[in-house]
C-alpha positions as CSV (number, residue, x, y, z in Angstrom):
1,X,-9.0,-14.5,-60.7
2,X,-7.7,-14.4,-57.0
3,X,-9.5,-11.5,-54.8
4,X,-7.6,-8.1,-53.8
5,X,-8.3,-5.5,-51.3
6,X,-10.4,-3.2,-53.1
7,X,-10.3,0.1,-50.5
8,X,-7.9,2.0,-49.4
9,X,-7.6,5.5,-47.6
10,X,-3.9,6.5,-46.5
11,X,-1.1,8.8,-46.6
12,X,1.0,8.8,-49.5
13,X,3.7,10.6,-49.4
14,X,7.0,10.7,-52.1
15,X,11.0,11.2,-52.6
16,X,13.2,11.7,-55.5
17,X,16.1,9.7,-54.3
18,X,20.0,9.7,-56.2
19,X,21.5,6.9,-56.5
20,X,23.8,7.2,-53.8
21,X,20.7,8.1,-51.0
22,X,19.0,4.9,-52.2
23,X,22.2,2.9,-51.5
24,X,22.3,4.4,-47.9
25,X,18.9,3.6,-46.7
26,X,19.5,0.0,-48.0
27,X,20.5,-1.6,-44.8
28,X,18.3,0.0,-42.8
29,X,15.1,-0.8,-44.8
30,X,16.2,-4.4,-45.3
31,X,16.6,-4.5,-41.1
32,X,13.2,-3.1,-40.7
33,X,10.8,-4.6,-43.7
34,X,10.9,-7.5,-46.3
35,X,9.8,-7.5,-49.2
36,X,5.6,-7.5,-50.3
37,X,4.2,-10.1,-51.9
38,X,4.9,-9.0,-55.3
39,X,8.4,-8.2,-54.4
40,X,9.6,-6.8,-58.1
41,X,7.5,-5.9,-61.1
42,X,7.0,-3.8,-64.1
43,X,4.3,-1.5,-63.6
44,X,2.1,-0.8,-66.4
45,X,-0.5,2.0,-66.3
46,X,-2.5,4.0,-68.6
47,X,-4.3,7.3,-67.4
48,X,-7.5,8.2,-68.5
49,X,-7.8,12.2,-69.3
50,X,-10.5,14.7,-71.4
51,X,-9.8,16.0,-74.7
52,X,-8.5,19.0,-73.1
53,X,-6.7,16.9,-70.6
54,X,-9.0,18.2,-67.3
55,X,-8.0,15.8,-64.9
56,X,-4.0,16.5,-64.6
57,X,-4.5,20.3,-65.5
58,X,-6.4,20.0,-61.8
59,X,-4.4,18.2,-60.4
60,X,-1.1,19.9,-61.2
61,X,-2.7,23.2,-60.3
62,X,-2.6,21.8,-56.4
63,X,-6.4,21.5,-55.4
64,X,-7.6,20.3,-52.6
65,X,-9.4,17.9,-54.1
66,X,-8.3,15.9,-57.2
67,X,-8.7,12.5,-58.9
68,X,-7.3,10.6,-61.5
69,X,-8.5,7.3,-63.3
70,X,-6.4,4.9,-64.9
71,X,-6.1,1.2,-65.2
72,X,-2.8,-0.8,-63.7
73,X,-1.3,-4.2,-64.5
74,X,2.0,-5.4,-63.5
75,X,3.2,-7.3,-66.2
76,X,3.3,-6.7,-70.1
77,X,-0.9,-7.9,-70.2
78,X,-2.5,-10.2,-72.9
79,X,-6.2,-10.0,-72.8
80,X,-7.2,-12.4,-69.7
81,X,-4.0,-10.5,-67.8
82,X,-5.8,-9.1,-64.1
83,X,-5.7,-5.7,-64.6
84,X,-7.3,-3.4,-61.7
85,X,-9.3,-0.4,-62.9
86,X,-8.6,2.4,-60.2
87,X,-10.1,5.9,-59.6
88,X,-8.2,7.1,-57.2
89,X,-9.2,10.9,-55.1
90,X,-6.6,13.2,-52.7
91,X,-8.1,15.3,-50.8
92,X,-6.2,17.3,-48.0
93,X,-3.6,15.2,-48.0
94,X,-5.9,11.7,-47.5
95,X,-5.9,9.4,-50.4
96,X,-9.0,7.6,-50.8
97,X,-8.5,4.4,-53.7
98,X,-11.6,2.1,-55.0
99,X,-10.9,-0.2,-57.6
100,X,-11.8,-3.4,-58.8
101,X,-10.3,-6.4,-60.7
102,X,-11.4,-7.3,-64.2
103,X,-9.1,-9.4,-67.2
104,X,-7.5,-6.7,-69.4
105,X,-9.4,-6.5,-72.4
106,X,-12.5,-6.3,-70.3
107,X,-11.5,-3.1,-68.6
108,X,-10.5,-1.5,-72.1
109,X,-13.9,-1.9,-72.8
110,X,-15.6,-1.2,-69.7
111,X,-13.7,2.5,-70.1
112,X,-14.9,2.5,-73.5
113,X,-18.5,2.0,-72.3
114,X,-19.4,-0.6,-74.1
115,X,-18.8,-3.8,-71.1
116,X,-21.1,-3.5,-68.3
117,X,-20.1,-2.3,-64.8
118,X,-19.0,-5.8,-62.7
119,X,-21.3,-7.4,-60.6
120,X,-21.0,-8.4,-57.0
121,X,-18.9,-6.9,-54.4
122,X,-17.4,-5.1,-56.8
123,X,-20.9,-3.4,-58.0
124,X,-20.7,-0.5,-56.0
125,X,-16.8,0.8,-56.9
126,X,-17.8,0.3,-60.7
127,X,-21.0,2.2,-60.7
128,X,-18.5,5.0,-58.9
129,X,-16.1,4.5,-62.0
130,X,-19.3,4.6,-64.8
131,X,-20.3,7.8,-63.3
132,X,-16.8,9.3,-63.3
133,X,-17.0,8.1,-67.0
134,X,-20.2,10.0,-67.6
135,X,-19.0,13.3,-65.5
136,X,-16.3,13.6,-67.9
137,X,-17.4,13.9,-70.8
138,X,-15.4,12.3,-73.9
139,X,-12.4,11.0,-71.6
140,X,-10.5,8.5,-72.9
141,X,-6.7,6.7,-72.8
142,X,-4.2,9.8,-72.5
143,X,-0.5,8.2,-71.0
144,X,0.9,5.3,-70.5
145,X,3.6,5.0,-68.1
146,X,5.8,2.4,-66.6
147,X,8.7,1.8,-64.2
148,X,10.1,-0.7,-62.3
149,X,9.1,-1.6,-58.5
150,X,10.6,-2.6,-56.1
151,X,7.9,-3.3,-53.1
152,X,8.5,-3.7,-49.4
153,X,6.2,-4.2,-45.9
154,X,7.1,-3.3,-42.3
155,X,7.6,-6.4,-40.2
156,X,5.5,-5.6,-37.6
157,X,2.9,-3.2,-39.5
158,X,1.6,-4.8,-42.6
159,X,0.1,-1.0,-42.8
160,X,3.4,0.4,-43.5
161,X,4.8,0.0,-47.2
162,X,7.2,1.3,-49.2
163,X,8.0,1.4,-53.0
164,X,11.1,2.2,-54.8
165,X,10.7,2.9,-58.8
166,X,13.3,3.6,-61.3
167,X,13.5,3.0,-65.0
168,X,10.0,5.8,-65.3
169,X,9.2,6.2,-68.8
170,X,5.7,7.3,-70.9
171,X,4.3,7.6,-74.1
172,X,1.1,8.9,-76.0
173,X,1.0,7.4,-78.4
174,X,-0.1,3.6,-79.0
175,X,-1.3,3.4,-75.2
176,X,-2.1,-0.7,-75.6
177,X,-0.3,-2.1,-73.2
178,X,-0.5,-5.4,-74.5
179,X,2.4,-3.6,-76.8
180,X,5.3,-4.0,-74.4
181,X,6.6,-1.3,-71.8
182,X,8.6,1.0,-74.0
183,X,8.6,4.9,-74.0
184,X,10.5,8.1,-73.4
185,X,12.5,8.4,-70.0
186,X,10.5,10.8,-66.7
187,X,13.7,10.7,-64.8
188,X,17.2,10.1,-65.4
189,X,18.6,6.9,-64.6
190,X,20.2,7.2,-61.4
191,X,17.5,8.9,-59.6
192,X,14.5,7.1,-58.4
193,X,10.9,7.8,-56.8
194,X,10.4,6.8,-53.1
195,X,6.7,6.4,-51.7
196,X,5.8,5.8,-48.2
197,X,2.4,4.8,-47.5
198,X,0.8,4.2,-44.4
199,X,-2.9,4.6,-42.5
200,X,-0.8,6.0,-39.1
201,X,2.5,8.2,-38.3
202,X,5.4,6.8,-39.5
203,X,7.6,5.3,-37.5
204,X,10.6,6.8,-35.5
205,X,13.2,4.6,-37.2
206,X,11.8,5.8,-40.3
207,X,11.6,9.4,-39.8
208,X,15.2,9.3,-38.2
209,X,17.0,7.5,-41.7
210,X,15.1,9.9,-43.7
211,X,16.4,13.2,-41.3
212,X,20.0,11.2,-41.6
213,X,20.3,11.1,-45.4
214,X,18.6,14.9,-46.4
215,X,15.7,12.9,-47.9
216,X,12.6,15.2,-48.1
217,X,9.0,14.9,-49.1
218,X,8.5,16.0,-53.3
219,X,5.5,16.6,-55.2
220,X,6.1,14.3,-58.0
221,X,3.2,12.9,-60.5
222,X,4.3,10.5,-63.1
223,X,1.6,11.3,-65.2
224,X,2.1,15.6,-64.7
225,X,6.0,15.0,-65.2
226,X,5.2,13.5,-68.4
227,X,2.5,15.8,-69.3
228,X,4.9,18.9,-68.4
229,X,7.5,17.7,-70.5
230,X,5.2,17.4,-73.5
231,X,4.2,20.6,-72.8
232,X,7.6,22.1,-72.9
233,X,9.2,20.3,-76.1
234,X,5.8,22.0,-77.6
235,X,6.2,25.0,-76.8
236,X,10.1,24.9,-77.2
237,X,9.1,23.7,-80.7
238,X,6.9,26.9,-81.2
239,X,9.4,29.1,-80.3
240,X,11.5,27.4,-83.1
């Protein structure tokens, strides 16, 4: 299974883009970055939560501290699929992500705690996931979510990259991902999430086709979209 970088602390930050903003910023992206190695993929995710769902209740309530655990592939997985088990912490704006590589049906059960934390370089980031495992007591799959990617770097700072998704959709219910990428739609169709991450200030070009086309930094969480919109159609059904 080929070797990833493991660590990484940067700034993240997001957009909800129309359609019309993401065709403006087209040419100017394409003039400026290429795309990343894994150009276009279907990401696949599920989020690890308490019974009384702890971690996004946190996070949506803005701390300056928060973290989240989940496991990511980027394909529909079979068992042997690489699948990186992430646990990944904001605070003040920094985000710190540690995760490491295992086949699919091994990090099911590694969350389940019943594999064993990986060995070698990898040791020390699982023994940080086995205790977050233990801190939170009876946590288990909660989402799973999925959109489409579409993944660029700068062509002169490989610390500069940029995401565009579309297509976000969730569901809690049958969380396997080895079931297919189905679920009920985050976002309308013609609107799409922007992140821009980066260890340094973004560049000027950057900045200035943002200022051009009124795109502005959001606070947007696929997994607290799709948890507030559960919340809702329960309560709207209450009210019923």
């Amino acid at each position: 299974m080929a070797r990833s970088k493991n660590i990484f602390t940067r700034i993240e930050k997001k957009y909800r883009l129309t359609e019309a903003q993401r065709t403006a910023i087209m040419p100017v992206l394409n003039a400026h970055m290429q795309p990343d190695l894994f150009p276009c993929s279907t990401v696949h995710s599920i989020y690890y939560d308490t019974p009384d769902m702890r971690l996004i209740r946190t996070s949506i309530e803005g701390p300056v501290y928060k973290e989240k655990l989940r496991i990511r592939c980027y394909t529909t997985p079979n068992d042997d699929t690489e699948t990186f088990v992430e646990l990944k912490k904001k605070y003040k704006g920094v985000v710190y992500k540690r995760r490491i590589s295992m086949r699919y049906a091994d990090a099911i059960s590694f969350l389940a705690g019943k594999g064993p934390i990986p060995s070698g370089s990898d040791e020390q980031i699982g023994k940080e996931i086995a205790y977050a495992l233990r801190f939170y007591k009876g946590i288990g799959p909660a989402y799973a979510l999925f959109c489409e990617r579409n993944a660029y770097i700068d062509r002169e700072d490989p610390n500069l990259r940029l995401t565009i998704d579309s297509n976000l959709r969730y569901r809690t219910h049958d969380v396997d991902l080895r079931n297919g990428s189905f679920g009920k739609l985050l976002l309308p169709g013609n609107q799409y999430i922007m992140e821009i991450k980066t260890a340094f200030a973004m560049p000027l070009w950057l900045a200035k086709l943002l200022d051009e086309n009124k795109i502005y930094p959001t606070s947007f969480s696929k997994y607290g979209t799709a948890y507030k919109l559960d919340l809702k159609a329960a309560l709207d059904e209450a009210n019923n």
